[in-house]
C-alpha positions as CSV (number, residue, x, y, z in Angstrom):
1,X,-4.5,-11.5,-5.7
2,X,-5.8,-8.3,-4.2
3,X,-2.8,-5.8,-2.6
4,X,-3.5,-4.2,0.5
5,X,-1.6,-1.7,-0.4
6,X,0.4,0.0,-3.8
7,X,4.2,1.4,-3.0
8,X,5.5,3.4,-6.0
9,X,9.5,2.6,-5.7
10,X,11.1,4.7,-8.6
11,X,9.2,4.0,-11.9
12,X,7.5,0.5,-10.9
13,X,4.2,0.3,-8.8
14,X,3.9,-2.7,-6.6
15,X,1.1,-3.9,-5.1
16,X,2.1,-5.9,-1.7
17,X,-0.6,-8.7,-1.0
18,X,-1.9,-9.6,2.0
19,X,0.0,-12.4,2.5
20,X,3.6,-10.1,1.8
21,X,4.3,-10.7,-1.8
22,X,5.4,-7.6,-3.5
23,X,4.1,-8.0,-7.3
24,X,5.4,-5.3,-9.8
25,X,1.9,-4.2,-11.8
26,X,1.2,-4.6,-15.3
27,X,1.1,-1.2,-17.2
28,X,-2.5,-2.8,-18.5
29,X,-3.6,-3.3,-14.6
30,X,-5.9,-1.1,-12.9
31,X,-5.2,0.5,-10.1
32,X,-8.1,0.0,-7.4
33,X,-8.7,3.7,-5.7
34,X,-10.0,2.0,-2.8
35,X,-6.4,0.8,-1.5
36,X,-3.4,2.8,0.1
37,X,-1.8,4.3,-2.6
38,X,2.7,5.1,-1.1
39,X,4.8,7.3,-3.6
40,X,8.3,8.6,-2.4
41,X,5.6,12.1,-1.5
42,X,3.4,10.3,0.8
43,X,3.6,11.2,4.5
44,X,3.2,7.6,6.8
45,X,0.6,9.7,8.9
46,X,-1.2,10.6,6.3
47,X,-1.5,6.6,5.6
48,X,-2.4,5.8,9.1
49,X,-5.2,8.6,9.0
50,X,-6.9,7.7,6.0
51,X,-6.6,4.0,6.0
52,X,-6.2,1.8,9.2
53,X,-6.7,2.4,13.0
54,X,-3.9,3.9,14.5
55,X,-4.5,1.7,18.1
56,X,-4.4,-1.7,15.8
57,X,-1.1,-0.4,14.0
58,X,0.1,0.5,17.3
59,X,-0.1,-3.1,19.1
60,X,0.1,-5.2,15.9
61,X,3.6,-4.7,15.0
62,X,5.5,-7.6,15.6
């Protein structure tokens, strides 16, 4: 299934899908440089920038 988004959480990359499943990544797997990539020194801003619309982030949270 194709993540939304990778979060590196100590030494295991997961990709979270669109439908919330968090799936740890095969060492083998490629990594698509097209999708937000979160390691423990990314800034959320710099997410929000780069990736989404800050207005639909804004009103979509719950």
């Amino acid at each position: 299934m194709q993540p939304k988004i990778y979060i590196k959480l100590k030494e295991t990359i997961w990709k979270v899908t669109i439908n919330g499943q968090w799936l740890p990544i095969d060492k083998a797997e490629v990594i698509d440089a097209k999708v937000p990539f979160i390691d423990e020194y990314t800034h959320f801003n710099d997410i929000i920038s780069l990736h989404f619309n800050e207005s639909e982030i804004l009103t979509n949270l719950g």
